[in-house]
VEXKOLTOR-138461 format. One record per residue (C-alpha): x, y, z; residue in three letters. Coordinates in steps of 0.1 Angstrom, whole numbers, plus 2048, in hexadecimal, padded with zeros to 3 digits. Layout:
! VEXKOLTOR-138461
REC     u     v     w    aa
REC     X     Y     Z   Ala
...
//
This chain:
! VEXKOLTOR-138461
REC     u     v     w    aa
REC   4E3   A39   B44   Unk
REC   4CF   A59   B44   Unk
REC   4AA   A57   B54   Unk
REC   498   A68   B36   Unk
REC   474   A52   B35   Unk
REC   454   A53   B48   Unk
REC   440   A36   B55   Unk
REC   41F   A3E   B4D   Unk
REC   3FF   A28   B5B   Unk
REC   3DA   A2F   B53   Unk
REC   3C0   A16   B64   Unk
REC   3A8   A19   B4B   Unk
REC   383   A0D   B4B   Unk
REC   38A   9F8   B2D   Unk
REC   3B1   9EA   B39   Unk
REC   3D2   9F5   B4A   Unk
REC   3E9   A08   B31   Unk
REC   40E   A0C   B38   Unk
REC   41E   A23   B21   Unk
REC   444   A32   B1F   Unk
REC   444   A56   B19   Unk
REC   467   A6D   B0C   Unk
REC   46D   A8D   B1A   Unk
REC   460   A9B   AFD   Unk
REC   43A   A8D   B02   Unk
REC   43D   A74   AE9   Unk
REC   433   A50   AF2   Unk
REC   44F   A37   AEA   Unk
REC   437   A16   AF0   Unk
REC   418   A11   B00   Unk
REC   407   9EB   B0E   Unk
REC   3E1   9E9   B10   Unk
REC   3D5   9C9   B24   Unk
REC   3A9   9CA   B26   Unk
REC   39C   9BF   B48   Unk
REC   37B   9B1   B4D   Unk
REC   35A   9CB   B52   Unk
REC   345   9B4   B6B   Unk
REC   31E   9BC   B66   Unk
REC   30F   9A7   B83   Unk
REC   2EC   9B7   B78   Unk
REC   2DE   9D6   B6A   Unk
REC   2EF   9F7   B74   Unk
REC   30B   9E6   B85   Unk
REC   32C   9EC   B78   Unk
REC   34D   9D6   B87   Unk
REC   373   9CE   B88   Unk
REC   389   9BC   B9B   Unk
REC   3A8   9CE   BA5   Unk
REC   3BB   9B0   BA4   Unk
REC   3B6   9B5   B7C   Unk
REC   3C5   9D5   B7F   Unk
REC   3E6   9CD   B90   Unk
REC   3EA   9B1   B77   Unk
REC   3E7   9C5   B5B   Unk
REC   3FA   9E2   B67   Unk
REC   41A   9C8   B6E   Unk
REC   411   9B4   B4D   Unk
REC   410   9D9   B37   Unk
REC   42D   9E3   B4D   Unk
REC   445   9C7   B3F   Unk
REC   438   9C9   B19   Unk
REC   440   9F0   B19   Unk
REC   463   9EA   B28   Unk
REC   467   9CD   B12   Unk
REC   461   9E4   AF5   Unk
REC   47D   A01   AF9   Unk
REC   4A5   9FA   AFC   Unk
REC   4AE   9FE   B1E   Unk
REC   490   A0A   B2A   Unk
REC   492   9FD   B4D   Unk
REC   4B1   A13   B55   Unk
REC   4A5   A32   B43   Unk
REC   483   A36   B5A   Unk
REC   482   A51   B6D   Unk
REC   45F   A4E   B82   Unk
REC   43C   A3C   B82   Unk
REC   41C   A50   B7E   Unk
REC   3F7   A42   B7A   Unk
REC   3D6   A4E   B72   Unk
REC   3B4   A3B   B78   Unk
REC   391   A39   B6D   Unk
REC   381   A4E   B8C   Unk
REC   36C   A44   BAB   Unk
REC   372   A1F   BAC   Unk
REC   36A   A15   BD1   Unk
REC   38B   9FE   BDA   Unk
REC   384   9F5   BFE   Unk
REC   3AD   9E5   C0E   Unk
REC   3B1   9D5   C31   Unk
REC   3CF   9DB   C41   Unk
REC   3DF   9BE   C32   Unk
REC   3DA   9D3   C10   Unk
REC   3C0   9B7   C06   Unk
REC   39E   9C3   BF6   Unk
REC   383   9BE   C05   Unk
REC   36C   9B8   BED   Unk
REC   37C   9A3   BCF   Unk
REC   369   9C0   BB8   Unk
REC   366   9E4   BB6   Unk
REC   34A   9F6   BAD   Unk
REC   355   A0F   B8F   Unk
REC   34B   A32   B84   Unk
REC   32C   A26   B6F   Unk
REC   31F   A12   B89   Unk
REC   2FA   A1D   B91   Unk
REC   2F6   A05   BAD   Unk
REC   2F6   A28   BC7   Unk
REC   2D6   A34   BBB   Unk
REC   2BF   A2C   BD7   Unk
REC   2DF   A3A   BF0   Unk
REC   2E0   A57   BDD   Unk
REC   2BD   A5D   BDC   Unk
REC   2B9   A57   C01   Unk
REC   2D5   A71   C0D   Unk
REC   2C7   A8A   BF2   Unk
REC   2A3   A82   C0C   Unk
REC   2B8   A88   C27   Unk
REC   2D0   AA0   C1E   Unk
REC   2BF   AB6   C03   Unk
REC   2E0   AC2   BE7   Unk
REC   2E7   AE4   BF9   Unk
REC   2FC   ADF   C13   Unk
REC   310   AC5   C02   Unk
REC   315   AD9   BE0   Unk
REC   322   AF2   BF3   Unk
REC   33A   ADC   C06   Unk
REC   342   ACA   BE7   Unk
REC   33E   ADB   BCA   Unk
REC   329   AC0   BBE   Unk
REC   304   AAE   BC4   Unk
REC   300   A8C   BCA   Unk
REC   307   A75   BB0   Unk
REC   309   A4E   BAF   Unk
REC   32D   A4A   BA1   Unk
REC   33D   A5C   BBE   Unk
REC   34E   A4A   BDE   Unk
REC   33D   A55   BF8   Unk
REC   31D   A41   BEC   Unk
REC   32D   A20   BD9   Unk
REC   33C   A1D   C04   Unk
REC   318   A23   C0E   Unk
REC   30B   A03   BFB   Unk
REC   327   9EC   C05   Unk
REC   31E   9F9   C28   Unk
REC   2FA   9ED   C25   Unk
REC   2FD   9CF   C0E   Unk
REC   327   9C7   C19   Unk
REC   329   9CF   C39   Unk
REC   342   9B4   C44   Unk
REC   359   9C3   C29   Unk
REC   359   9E9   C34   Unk
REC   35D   9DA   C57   Unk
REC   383   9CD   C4C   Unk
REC   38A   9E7   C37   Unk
REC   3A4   A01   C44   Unk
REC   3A9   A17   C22   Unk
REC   392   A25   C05   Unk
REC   3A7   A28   BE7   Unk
REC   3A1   A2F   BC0   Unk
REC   3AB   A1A   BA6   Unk
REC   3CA   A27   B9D   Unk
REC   3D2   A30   BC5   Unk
REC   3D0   A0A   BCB   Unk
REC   3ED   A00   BAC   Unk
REC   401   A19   BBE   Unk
REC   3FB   A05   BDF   Unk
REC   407   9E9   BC9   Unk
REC   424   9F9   BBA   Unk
REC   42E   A0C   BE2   Unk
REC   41D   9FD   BF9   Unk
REC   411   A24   C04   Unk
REC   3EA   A2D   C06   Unk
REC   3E1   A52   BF9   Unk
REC   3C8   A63   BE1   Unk
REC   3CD   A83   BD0   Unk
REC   3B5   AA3   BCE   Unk
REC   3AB   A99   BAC   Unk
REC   39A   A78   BB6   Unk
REC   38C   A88   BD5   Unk
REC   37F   AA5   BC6   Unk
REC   35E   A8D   BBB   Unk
REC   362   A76   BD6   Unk
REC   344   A8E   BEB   Unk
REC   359   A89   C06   Unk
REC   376   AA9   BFE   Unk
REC   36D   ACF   C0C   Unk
REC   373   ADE   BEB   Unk
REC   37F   AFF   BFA   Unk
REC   398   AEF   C14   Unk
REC   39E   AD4   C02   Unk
REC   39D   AB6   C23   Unk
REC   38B   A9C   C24   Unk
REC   36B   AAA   C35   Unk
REC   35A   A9F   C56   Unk
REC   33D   AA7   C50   Unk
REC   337   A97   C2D   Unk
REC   343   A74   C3E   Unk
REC   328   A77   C5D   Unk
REC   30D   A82   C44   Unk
REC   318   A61   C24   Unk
REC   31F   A49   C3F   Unk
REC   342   A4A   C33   Unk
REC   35C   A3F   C51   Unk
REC   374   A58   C53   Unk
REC   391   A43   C5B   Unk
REC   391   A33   C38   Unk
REC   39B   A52   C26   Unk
REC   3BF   A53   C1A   Unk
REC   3D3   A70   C1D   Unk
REC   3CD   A89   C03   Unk
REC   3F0   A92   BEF   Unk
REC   3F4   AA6   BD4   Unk
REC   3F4   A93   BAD   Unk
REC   41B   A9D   BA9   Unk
REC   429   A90   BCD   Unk
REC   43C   A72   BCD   Unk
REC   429   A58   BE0   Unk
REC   447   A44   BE9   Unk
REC   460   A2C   BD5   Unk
REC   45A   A08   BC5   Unk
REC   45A   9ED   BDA   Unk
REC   477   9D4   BD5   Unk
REC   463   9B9   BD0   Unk
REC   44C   9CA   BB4   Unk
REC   46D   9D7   BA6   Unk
REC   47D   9B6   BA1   Unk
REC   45E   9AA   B90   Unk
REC   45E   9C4   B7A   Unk
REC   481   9C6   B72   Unk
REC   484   9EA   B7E   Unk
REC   498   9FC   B93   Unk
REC   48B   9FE   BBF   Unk
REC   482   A1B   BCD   Unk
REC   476   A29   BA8   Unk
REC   466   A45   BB6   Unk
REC   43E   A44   BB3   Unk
REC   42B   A5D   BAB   Unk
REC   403   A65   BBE   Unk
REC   3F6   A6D   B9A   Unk
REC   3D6   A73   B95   Unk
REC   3AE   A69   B82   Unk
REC   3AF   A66   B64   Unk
REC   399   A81   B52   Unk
REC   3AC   A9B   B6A   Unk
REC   3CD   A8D   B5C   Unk
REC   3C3   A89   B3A   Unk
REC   3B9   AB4   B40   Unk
REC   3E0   AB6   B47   Unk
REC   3EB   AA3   B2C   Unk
REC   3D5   AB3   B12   Unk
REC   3E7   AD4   B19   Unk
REC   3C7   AE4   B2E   Unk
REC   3D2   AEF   B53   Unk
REC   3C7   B15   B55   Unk
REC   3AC   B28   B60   Unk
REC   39A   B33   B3C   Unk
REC   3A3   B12   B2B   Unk
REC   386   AF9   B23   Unk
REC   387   AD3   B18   Unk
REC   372   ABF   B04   Unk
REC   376   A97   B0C   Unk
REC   35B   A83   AF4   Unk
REC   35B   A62   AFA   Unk
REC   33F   A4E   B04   Unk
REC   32D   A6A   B12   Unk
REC   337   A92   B0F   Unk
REC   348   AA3   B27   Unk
REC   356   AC6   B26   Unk
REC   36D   AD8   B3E   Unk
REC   371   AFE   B43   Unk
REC   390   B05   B5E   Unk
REC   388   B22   B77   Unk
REC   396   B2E   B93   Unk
REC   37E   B1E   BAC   Unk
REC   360   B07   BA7   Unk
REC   33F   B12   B9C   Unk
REC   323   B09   BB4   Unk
REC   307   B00   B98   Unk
REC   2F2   ADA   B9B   Unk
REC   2F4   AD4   B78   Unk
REC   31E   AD3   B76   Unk
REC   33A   ABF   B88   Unk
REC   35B   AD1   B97   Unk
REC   378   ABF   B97   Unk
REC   39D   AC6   BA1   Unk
REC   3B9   AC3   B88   Unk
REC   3D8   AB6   B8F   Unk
REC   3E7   ADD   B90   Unk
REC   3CF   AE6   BA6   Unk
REC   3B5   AF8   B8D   Unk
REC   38E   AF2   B95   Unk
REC   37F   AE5   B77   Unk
REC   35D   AE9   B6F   Unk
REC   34B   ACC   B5F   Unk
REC   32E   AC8   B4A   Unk
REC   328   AA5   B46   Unk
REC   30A   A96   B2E   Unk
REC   308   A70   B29   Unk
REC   303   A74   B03   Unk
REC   324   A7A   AEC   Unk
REC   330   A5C   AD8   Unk
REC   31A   A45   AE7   Unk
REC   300   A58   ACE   Unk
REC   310   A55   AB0   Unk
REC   314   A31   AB7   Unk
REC   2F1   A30   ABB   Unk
REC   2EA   A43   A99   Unk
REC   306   A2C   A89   Unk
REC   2F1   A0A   A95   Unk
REC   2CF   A14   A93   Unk
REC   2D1   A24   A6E   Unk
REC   2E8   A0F   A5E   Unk
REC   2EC   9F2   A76   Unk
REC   30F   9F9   A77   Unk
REC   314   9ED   A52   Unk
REC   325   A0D   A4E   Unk
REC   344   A1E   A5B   Unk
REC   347   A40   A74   Unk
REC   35C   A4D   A5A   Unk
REC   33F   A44   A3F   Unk
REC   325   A53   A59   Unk
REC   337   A76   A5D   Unk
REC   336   A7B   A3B   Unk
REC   314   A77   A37   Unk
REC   30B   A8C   A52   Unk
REC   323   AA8   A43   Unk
REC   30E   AAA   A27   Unk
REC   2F1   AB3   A3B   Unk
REC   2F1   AE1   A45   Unk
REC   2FC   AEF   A62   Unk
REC   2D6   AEB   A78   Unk
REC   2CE   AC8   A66   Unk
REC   2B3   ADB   A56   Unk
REC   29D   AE5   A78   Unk
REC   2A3   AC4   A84   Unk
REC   2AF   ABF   AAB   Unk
REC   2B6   AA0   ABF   Unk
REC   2B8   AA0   ADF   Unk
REC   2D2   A7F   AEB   Unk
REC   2C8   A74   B0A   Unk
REC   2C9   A50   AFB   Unk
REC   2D5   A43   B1F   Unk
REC   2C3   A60   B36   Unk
REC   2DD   A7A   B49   Unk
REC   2F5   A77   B65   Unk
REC   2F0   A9A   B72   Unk
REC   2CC   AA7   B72   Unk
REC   2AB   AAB   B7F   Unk
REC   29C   A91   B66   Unk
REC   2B5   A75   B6A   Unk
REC   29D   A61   B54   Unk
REC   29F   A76   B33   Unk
REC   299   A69   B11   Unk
REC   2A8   A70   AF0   Unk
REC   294   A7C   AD1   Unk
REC   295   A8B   AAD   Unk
REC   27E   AAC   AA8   Unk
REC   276   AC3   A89   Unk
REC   276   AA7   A74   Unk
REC   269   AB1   A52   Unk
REC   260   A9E   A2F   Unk
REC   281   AA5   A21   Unk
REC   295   A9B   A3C   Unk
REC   2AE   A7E   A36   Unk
REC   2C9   A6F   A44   Unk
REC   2E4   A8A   A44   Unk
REC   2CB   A9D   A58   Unk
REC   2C5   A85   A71   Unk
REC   2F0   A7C   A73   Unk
REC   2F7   AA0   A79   Unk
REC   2DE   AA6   A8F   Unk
REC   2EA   A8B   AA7   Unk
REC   30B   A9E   AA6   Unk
REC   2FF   AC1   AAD   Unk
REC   2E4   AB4   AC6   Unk
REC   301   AA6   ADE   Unk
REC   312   ACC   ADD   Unk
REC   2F3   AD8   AE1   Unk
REC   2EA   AC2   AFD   Unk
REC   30C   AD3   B0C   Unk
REC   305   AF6   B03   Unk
REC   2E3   AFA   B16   Unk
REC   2FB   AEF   B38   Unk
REC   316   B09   B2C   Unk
REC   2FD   B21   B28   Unk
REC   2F0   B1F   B4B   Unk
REC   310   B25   B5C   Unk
REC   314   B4A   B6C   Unk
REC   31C   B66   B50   Unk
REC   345   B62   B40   Unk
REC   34B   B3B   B4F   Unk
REC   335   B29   B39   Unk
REC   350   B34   B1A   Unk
REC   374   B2C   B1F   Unk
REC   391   B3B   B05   Unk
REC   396   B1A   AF1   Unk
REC   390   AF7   AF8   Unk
REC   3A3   AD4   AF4   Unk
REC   394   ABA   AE5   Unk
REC   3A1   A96   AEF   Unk
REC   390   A74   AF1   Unk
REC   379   A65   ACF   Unk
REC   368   A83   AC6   Unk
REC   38B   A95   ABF   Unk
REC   38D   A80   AA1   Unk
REC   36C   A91   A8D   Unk
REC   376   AAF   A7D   Unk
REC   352   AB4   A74   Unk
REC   345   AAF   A98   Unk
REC   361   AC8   AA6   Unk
REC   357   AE3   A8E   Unk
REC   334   ADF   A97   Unk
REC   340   AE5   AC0   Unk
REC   357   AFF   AB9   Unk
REC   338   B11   AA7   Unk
REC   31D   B08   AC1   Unk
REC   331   B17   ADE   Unk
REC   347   B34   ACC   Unk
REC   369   B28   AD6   Unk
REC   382   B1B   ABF   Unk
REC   38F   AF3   AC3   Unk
REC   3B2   AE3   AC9   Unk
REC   3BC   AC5   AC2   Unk
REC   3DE   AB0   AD7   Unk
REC   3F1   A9D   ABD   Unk
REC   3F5   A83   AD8   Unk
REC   3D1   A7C   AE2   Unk
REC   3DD   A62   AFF   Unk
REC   3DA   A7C   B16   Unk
REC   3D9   A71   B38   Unk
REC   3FA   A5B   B31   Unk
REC   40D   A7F   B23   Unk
REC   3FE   A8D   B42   Unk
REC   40C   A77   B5A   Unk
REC   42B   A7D   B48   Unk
REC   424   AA0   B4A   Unk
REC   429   A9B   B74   Unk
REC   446   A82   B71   Unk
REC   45D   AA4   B60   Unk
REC   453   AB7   B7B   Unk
REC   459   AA0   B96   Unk
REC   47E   A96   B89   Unk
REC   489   AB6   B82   Unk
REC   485   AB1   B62   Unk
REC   470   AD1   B5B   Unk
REC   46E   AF0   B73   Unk
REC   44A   AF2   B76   Unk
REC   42A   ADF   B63   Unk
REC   426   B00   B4E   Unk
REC   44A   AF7   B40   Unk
REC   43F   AD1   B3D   Unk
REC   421   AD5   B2E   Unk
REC   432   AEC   B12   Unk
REC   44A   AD6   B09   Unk
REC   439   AB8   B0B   Unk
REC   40F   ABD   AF9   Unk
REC   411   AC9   AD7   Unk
REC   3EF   AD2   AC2   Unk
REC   3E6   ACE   A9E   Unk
REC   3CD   AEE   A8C   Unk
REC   3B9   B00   AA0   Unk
REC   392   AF7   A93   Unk
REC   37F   B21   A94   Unk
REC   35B   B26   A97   Unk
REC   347   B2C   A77   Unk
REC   334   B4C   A76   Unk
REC   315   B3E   A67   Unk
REC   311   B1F   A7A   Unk
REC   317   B30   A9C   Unk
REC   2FF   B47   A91   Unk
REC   2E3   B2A   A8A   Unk
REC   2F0   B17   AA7   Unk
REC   2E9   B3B   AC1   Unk
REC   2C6   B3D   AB1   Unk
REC   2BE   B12   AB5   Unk
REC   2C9   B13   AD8   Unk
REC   2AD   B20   AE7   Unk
REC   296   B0A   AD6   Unk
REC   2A8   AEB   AE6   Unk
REC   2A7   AF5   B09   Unk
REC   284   AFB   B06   Unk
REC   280   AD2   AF6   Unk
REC   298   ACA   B10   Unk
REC   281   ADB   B27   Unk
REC   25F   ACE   B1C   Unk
REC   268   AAD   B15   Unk
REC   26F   AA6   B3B   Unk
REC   24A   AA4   B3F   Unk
REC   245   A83   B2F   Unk
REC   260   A6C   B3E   Unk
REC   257   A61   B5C   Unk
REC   233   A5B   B47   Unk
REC   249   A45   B32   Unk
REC   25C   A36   B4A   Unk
REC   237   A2F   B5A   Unk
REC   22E   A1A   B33   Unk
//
């Protein structure tokens, strides 16, 4: 029987999905099994691997279970995984901690803050191509060091979510350039693991994995994993890669001059260069072809029309009912801005910022206030684009994926604030067609990912600027940087209340 579907795994933050993809990029079936979020207390954010592996074998059965011979016609196994979760093995292969501190976990402040004493940014930004942060590696290790020590003690290996199912699936221990890329533990230019970064996080160089490339095969099924599957042995396995580097493959972006808008909970968009861009106020990161891409990330996207949704109409009405009211508001909400820093900012000087509405007249009504929200997240995007060095702040087009790819209303208004025309994928799962993207390649399938990605992403219309609104938008802008730069004054006074 001919080998003509990919095994596709993505270790999400909400639960495993295992999904069968054609040649073609179309997804036969797809198996979703939710895993547990553990909050031990505020800020913290947990899982326990264990959860993982059984939903990736429980989702793994249900999608074979769903296609006619589908455990003779897969060809490989590729995952993707929510990044920077800190999964600590001994050499038995056992965690040693029973949870794993995830991307969203804030519990690294105070390590953070006291390498940034110690350290300064400098040095490290230029080693990394990124500042400190409390979601990467290097810092969730230095708090298990200070408040686990006995478990870093036993632990031989570091690996990321998706690097330990592959453990589980091989028994072989590797990450990929994508996940290290914001570990602040990779030289960006040579692209090692770097000596220096482990004396100066605390980070013990012997746990780090070998770094592979995405597309190398990590090594075959185990038999035992096989049998309980009900696949084949020695399926070859594939060293994948995170998931919002995956999910850039999958959506069709994987050149230099490409850009990507993911809106989900918060708002990230992603402009493909050569090399990375050395600024505070952005993230680089490696895609899985080997493209730097630079990353604006603000914590403020869907999570502020959810806000808007609840707080005006205490969710009594739909988003569908909600974008239509704001679409009756005009482009500029009528000279009113918000700025939606409703849960402060990842990456800034003013971790602690605060949302608010401004220009708020008489006549102002709810449309106003519903569109603003929407053009206040791009604009709280625009003023980072707009501070990167002169012809990188503006790719040629960018993919939209993820919630926000859904609102026509909301693209248009982003297409118009940055003056680059939107696509849409037709298959927004894109970190599964991604994956399967790499499985082509990899079995000879397709030549090259160029050829892959062809054949495999398709897009609906492409969404243009409007004339007039980008217009309004170019003569707003300034007047939000300067809130966005005023306002910083008062939060630490209202932290301080």
């Amino acid at each position: 029987m001919t080998r003509d579907l990919y095994l596709a795994i993505d270790v999400g933050t909400g639960g495993l999905r295992s999904a069968l993809v054609d040649r073609q990029g179309r997804i036969l079936a797809i198996s979703h099994k939710e895993h547990e979020q553990i909050v031990p207390r505020f800020g913290w954010s947990e899982q326990r691997p264990a959860d993982w592996w059984a939903g990736t074998q429980a989702t793994i059965r249900a999608v074979i279970g769903k296609v006619n011979g589908a455990a003779d016609r897969v060809a490989a196994i590729c995952a993707c995984g929510q990044m920077h979760g800190a999964v600590l093995i001994d050499d038995d292969g056992i965690p040693t901690l029973d949870s794993a501190p995830l991307w969203n976990d804030k519990r690294t402040v105070a390590q953070v803050d006291a390498f940034v004493a110690a350290h300064g940014v400098e040095r490290g930004l230029v080693l990394t191509a990124n500042v400190p942060a409390p979601a990467w590696p290097a810092f969730k290790v230095a708090w298990i060091a200070e408040n686990h020590p006995d478990a870093l003690k036993r632990a031989t290996t570091l690996l990321m979510p998706k690097d330990w199912i592959n453990f589980k699936l091989t028994g072989e221990r590797a990450q990929d350039f994508t996940e290290a890329s914001l570990s602040y533990l990779m030289d960006w230019q040579s692209r090692t693991w770097s000596d220096e970064l482990c004396a100066a996080t605390g980070t013990p160089r012997g746990l780090l994995a070998p770094l592979k490339s995405p597309g190398e095969v990590l090594g075959g099924l185990t038999r035992d994993v096989a049998e309980s599957l009900g696949l084949p042995a020695d399926l070859p396995v594939l060293v994948g890669a995170g998931d919002y580097p995956m999910a850039l493959l999958g959506s069709g972006v994987m050149r230099a001059g490409m850009g990507s808008d993911v809106t989900g909970t918060s708002s990230i968009i992603t402009l493909l260069h050569d090399n990375a861009i050395l600024e505070p106020e952005v993230s680089n990161v490696l895609t899985p072809n080997g493209v730097w891409g630079v990353m604006t990330l603000v914590e403020a996207g869907g999570d502020a029309v959810r806000w808007a949704r609840r707080a005006f109409h205490e969710n009594r009405r739909s988003y569908a009912e909600v974008a239509e009211t704001a679409a009756l508001a005009p482009a500029g909400s009528g000279g009113v801005f918000f700025l939606p820093y409703l849960s402060g900012e990842r990456v800034a000087k003013k971790r602690n910022s605060r949302a608010q509405f401004f220009g708020l007249k008489a006549e102002t009504g709810l449309a106003h206030l519903h569109r603003a929200v929407l053009e206040g997240v791009a604009f709280s995007v625009r003023r980072v684009l707009d501070k990167l060095p002169e012809g990188r702040g503006r790719p040629e087009r960018i993919i939209a994926a993820s919630g926000g790819a859904k609102s026509d209303l909301w693209l248009k208004i982003k297409a118009s604030m940055y003056g680059v025309p939107y696509l849409v994928p037709e298959e927004l799962e894109c970190g599964v067609v991604g994956a399967a993207t790499l499985m082509a390649v990899s079995t000879g399938d397709a030549p090259d990912l160029d050829t892959a990605v062809a054949r495999m992403v398709r897009f609906g219309a492409e969404i243009a600027p409007d004339p007039e609104w980008a217009d309004l938008y170019d003569r707003m802008a300034p007047i939000y940087a300067g809130l966005y730069a005023h306002a910083q004054d008062f939060y630490d006074d209202l932290d301080a209340l």
